[in-house]
N, CA, C and O atoms as a GROMACS GRO file, in nm:
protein
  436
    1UNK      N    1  36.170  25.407   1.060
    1UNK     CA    2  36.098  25.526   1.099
    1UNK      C    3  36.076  25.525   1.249
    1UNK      O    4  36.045  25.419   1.304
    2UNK      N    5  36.090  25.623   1.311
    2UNK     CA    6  36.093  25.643   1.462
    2UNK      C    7  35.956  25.699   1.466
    2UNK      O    8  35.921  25.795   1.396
    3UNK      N    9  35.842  25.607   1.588
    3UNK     CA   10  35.751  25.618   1.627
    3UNK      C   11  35.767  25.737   1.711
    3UNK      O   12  35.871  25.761   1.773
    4UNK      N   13  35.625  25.837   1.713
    4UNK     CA   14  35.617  25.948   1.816
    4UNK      C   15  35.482  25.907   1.947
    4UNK      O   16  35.362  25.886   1.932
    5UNK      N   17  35.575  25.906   2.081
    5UNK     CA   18  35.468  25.922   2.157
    5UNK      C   19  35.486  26.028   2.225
    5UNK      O   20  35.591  26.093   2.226
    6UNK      N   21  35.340  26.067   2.315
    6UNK     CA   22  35.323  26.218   2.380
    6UNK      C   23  35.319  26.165   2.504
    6UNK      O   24  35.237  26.082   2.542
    7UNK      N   25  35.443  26.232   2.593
    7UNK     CA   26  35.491  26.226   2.708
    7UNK      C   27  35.385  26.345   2.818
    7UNK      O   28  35.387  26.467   2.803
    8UNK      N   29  35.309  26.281   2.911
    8UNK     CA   30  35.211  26.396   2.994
    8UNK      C   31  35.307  26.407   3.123
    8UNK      O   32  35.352  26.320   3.197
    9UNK      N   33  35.317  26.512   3.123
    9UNK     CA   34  35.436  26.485   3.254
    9UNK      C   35  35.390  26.678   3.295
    9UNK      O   36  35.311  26.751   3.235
   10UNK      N   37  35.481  26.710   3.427
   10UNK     CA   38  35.434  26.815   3.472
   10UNK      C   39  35.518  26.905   3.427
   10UNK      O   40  35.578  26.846   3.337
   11UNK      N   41  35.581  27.072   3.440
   11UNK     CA   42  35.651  27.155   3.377
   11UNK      C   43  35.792  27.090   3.474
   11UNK      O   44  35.872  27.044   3.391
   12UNK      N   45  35.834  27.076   3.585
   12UNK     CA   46  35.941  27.026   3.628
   12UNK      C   47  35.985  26.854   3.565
   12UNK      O   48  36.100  26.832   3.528
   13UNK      N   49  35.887  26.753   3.562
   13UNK     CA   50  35.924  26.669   3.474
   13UNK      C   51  35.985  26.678   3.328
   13UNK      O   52  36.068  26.606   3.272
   14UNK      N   53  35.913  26.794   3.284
   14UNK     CA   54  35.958  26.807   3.109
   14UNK      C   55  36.122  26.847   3.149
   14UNK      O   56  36.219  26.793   3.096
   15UNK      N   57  36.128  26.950   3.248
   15UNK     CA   58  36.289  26.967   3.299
   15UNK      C   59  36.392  26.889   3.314
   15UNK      O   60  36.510  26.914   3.286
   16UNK      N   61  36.333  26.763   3.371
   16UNK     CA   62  36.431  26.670   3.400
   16UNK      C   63  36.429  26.596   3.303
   16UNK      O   64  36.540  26.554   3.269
   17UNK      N   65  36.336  26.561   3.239
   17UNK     CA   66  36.330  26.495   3.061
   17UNK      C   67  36.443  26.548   2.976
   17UNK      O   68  36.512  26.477   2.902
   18UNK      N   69  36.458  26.708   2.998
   18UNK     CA   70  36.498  26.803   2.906
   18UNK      C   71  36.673  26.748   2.913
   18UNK      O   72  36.746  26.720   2.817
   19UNK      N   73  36.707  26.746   3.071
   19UNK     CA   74  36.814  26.748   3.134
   19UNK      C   75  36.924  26.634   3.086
   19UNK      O   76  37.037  26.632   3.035
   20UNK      N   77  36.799  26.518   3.143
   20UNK     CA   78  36.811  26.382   3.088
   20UNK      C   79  36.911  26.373   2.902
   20UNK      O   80  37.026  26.342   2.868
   21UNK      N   81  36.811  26.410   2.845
   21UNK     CA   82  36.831  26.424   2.708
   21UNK      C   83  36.962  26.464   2.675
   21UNK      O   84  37.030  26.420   2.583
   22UNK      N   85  36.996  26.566   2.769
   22UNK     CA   86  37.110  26.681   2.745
   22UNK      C   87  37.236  26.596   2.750
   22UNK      O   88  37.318  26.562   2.665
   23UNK      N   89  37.221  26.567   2.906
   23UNK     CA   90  37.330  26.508   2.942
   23UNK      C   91  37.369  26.341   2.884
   23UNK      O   92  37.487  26.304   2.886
   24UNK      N   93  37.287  26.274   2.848
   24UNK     CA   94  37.323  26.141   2.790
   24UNK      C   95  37.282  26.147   2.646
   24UNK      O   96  37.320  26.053   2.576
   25UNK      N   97  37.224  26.226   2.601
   25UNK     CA   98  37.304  26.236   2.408
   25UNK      C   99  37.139  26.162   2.372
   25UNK      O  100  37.106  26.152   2.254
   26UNK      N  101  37.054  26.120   2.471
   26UNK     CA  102  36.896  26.053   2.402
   26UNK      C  103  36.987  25.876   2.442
   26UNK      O  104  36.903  25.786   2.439
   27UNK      N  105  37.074  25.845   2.462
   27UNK     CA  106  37.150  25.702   2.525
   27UNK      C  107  37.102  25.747   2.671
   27UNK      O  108  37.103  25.855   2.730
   28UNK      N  109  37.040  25.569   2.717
   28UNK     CA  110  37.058  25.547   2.834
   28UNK      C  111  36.923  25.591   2.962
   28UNK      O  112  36.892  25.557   3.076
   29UNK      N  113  36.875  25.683   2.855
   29UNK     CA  114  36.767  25.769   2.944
   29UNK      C  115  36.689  25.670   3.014
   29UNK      O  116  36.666  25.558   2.969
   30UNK      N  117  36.629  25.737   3.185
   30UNK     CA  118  36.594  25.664   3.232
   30UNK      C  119  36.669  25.553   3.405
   30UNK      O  120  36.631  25.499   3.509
   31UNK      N  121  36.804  25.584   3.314
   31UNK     CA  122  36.906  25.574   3.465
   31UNK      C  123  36.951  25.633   3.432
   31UNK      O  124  36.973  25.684   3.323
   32UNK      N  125  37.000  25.650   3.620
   32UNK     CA  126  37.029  25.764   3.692
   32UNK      C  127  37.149  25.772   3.738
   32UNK      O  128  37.192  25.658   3.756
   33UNK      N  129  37.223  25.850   3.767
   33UNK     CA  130  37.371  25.851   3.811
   33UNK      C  131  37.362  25.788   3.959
   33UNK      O  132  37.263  25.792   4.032
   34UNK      N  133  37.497  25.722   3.991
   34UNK     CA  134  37.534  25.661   4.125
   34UNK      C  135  37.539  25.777   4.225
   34UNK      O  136  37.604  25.881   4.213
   35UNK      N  137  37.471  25.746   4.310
   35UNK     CA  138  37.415  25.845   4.466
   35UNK      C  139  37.338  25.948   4.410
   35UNK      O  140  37.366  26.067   4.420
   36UNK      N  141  37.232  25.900   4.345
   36UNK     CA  142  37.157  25.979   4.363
   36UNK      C  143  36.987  25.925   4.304
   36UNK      O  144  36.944  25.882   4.197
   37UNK      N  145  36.936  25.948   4.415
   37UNK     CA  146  36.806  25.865   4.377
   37UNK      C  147  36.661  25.998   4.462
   37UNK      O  148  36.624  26.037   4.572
   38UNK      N  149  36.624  26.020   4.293
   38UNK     CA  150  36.476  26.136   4.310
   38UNK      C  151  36.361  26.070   4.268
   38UNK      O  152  36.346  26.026   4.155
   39UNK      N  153  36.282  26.064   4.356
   39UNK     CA  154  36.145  26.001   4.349
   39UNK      C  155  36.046  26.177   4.370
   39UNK      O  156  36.021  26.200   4.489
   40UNK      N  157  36.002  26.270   4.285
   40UNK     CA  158  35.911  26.336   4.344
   40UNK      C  159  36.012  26.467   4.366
   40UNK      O  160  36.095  26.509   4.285
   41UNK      N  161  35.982  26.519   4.496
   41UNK     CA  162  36.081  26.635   4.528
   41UNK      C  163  36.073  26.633   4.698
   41UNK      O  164  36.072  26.730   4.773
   42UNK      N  165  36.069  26.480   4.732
   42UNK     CA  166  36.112  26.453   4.887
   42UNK      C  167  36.159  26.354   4.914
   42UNK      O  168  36.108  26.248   4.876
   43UNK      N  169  36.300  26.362   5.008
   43UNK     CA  170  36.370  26.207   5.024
   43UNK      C  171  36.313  26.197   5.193
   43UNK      O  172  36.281  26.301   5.250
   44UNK      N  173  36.307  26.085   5.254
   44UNK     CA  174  36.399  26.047   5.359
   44UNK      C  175  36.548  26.017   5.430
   44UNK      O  176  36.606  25.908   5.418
   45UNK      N  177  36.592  26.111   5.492
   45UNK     CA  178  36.751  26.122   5.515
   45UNK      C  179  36.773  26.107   5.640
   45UNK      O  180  36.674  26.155   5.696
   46UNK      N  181  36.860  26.060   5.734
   46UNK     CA  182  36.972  26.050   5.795
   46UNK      C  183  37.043  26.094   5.776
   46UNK      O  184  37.093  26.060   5.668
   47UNK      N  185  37.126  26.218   5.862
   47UNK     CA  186  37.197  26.307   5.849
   47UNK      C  187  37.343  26.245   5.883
   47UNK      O  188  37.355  26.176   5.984
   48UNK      N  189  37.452  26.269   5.799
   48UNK     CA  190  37.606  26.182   5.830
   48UNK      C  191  37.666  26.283   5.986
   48UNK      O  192  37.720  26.248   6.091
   49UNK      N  193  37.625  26.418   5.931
   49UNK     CA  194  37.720  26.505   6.013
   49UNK      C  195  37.598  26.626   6.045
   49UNK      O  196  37.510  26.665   5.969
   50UNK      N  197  37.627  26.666   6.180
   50UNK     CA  198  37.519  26.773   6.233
   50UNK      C  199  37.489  26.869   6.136
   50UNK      O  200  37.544  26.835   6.031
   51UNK      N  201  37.434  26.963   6.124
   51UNK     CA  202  37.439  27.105   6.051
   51UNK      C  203  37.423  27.195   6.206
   51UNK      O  204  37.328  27.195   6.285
   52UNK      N  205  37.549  27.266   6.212
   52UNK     CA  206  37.580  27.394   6.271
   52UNK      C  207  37.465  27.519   6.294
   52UNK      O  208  37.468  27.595   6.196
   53UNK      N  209  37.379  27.554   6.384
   53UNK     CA  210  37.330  27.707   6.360
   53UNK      C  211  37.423  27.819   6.251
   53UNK      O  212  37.537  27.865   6.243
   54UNK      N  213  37.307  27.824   6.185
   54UNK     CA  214  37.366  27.954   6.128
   54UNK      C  215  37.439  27.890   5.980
   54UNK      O  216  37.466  27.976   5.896
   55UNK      N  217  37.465  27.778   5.951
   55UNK     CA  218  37.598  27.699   5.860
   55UNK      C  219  37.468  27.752   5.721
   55UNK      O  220  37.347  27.761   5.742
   56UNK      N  221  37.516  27.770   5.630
   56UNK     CA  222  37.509  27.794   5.522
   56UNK      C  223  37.557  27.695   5.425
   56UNK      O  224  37.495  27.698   5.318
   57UNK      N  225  37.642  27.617   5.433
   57UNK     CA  226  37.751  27.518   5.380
   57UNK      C  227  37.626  27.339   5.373
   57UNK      O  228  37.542  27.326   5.461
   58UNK      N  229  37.636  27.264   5.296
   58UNK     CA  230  37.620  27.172   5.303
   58UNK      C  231  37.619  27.052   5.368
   58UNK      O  232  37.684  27.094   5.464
   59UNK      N  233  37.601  26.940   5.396
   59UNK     CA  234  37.705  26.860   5.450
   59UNK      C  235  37.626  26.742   5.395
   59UNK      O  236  37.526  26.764   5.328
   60UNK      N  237  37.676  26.592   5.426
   60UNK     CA  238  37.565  26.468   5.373
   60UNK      C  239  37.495  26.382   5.444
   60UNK      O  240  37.504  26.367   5.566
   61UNK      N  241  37.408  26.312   5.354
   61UNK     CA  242  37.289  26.250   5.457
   61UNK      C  243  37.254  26.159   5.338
   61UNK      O  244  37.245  26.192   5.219
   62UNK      N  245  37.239  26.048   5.390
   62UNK     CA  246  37.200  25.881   5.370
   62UNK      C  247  37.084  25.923   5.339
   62UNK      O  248  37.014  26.005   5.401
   63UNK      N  249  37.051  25.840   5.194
   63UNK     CA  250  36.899  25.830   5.153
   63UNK      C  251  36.842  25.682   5.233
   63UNK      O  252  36.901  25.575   5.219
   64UNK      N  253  36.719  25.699   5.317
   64UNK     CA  254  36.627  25.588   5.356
   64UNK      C  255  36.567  25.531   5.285
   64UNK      O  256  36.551  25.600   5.185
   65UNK      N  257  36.527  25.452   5.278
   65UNK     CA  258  36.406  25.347   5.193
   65UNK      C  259  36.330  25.236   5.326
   65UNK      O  260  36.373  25.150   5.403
   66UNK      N  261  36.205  25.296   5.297
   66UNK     CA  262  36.140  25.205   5.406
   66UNK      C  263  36.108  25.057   5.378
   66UNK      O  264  35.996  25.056   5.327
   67UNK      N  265  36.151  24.943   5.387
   67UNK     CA  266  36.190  24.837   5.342
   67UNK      C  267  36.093  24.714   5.447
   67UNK      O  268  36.156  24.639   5.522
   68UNK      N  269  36.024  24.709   5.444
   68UNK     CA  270  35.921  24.601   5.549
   68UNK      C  271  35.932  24.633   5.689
   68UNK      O  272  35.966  24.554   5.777
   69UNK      N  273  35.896  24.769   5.708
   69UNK     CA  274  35.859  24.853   5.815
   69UNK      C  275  35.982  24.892   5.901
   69UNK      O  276  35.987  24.940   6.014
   70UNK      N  277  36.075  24.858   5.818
   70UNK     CA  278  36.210  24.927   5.866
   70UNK      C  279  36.309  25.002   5.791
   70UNK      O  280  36.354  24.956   5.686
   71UNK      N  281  36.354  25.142   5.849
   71UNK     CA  282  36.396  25.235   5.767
   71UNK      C  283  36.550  25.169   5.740
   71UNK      O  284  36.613  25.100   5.820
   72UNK      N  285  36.579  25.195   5.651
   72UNK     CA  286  36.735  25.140   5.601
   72UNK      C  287  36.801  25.214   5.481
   72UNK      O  288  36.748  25.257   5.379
   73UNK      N  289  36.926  25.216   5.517
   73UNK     CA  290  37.020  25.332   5.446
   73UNK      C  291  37.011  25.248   5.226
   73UNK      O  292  37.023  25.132   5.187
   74UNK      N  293  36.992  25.349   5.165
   74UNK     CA  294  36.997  25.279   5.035
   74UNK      C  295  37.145  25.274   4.980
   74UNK      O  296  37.179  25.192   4.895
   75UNK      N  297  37.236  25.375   5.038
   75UNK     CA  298  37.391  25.370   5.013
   75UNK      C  299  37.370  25.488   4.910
   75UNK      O  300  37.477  25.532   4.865
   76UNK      N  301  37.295  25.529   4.879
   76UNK     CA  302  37.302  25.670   4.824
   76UNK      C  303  37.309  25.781   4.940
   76UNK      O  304  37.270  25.762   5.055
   77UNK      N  305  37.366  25.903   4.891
   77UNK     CA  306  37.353  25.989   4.981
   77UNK      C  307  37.365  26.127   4.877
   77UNK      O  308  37.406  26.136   4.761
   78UNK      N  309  37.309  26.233   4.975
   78UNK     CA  310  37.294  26.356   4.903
   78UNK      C  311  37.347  26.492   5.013
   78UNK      O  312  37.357  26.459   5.131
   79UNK      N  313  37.376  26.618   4.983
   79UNK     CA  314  37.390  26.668   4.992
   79UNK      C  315  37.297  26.801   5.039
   79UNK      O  316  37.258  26.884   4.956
   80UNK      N  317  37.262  26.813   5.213
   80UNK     CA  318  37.114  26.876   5.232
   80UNK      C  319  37.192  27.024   5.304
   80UNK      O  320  37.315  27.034   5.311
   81UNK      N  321  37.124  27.100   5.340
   81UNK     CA  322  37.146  27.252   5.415
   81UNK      C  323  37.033  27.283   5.492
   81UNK      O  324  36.919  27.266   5.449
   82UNK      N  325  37.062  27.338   5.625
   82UNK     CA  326  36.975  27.405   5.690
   82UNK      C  327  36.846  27.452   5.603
   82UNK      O  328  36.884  27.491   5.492
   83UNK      N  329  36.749  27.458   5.612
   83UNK     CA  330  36.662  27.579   5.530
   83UNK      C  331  36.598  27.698   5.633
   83UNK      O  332  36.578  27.816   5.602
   84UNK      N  333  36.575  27.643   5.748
   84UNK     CA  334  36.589  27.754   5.868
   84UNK      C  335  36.692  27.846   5.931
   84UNK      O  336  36.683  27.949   5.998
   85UNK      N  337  36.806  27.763   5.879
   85UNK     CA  338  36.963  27.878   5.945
   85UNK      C  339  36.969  27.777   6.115
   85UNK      O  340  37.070  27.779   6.186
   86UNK      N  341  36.838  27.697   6.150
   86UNK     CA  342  36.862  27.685   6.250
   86UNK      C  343  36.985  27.531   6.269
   86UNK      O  344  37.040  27.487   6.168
   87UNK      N  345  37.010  27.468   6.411
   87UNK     CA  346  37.153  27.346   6.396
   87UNK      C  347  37.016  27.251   6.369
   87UNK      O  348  36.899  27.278   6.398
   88UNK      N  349  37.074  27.118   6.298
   88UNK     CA  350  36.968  27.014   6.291
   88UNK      C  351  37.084  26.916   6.330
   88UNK      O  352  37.197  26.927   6.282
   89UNK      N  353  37.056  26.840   6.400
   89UNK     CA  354  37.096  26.681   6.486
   89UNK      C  355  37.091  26.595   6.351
   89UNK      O  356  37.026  26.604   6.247
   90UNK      N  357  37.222  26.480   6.417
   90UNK     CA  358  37.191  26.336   6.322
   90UNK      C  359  37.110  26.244   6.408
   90UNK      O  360  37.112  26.121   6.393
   91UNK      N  361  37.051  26.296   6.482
   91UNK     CA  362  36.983  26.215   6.517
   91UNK      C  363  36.829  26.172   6.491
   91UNK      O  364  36.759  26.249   6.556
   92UNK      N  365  36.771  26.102   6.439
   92UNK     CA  366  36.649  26.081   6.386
   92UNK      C  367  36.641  26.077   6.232
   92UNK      O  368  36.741  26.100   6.164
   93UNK      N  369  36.511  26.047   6.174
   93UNK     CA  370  36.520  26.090   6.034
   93UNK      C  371  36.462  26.210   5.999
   93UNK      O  372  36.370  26.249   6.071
   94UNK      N  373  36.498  26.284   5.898
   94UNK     CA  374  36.442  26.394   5.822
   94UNK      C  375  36.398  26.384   5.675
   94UNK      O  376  36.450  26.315   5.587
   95UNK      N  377  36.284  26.473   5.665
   95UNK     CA  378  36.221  26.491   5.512
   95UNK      C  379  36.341  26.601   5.443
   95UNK      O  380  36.364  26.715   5.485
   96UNK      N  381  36.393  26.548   5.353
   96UNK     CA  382  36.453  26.677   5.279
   96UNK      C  383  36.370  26.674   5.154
   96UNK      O  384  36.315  26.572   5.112
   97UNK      N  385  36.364  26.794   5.096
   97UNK     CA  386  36.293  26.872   5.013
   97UNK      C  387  36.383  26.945   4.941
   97UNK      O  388  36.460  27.023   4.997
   98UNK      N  389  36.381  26.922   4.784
   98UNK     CA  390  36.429  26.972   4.666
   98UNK      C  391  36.362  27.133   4.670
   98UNK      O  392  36.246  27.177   4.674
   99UNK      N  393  36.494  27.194   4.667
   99UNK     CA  394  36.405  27.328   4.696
   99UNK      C  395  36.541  27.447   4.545
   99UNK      O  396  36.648  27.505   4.530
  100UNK      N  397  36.426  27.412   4.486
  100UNK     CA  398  36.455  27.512   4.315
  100UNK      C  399  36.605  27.500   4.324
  100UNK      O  400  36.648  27.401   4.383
  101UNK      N  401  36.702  27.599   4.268
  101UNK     CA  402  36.879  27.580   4.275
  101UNK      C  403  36.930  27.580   4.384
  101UNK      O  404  37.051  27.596   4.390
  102UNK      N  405  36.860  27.563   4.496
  102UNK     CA  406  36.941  27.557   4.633
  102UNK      C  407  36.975  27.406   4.631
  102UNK      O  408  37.092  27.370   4.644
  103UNK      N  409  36.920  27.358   4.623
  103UNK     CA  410  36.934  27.218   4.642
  103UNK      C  411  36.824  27.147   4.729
  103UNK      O  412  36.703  27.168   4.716
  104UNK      N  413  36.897  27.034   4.847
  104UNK     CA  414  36.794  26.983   4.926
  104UNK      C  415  36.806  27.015   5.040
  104UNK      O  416  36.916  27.052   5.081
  105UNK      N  417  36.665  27.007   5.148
  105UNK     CA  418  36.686  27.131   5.232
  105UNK      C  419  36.636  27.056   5.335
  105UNK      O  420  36.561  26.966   5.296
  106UNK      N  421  36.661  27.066   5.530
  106UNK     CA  422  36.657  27.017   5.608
  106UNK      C  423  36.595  27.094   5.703
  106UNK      O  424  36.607  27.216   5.691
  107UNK      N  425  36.518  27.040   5.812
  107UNK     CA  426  36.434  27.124   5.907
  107UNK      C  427  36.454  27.033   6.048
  107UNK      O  428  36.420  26.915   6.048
  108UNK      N  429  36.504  27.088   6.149
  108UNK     CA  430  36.518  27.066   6.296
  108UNK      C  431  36.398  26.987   6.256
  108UNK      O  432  36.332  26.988   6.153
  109UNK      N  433  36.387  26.897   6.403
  109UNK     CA  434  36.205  26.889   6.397
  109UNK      C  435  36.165  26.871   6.543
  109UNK      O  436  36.047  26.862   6.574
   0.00000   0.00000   0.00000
């Protein structure tokens, strides 16, 4: 007999629960596919390649992990976009932000 427990989670958690479920059959749940690591709905990134004024298009950026007071690449990377339209530099780090079906989203700073 399969025990029932009650999962308290928020309406976007039950989503990714839902997702979870979908895609691995109720096997496995719990890990996560290779390059890609969501804590919440904000990474730290390092950008691979500039974003263009105006670019609409994607491009990728190294997930950080702050590791004994030093930022360091986790070898995951994701896929971020302007969210201003404005160019953003690889230079420095950025907050990207899960933003509903757009994806993850980047801000000059």
């Amino acid at each position: 007999m399969t025990q029932q427990h009650d999962i308290l989670t928020t309406i976007d958690g039950a989503r990714t629960i839902s997702r979870m479920i979908d895609e691995y059959g109720g096997a496995g749940i719990g890990a996560t596919k290779s390059g890609i690591a969501v804590v919440g709905h904000a990474l730290v990134v390092q950008l691979v390649t500039a974003i263009a004024a105006g670019a609409t298009t994607t491009v990728k950026a190294d997930i950080m992990d702050l590791q004994g007071g030093v930022w360091v690449k986790t070898g995951q990377q994701i896929d971020v976009r302007s969210m201003t339209g404005l160019a953003v530099s690889t230079s420095g780090r950025r907050v990207a932000r899960r933003i509903s079906r757009f994806g993850w989203g980047v801000v000059e700073s």
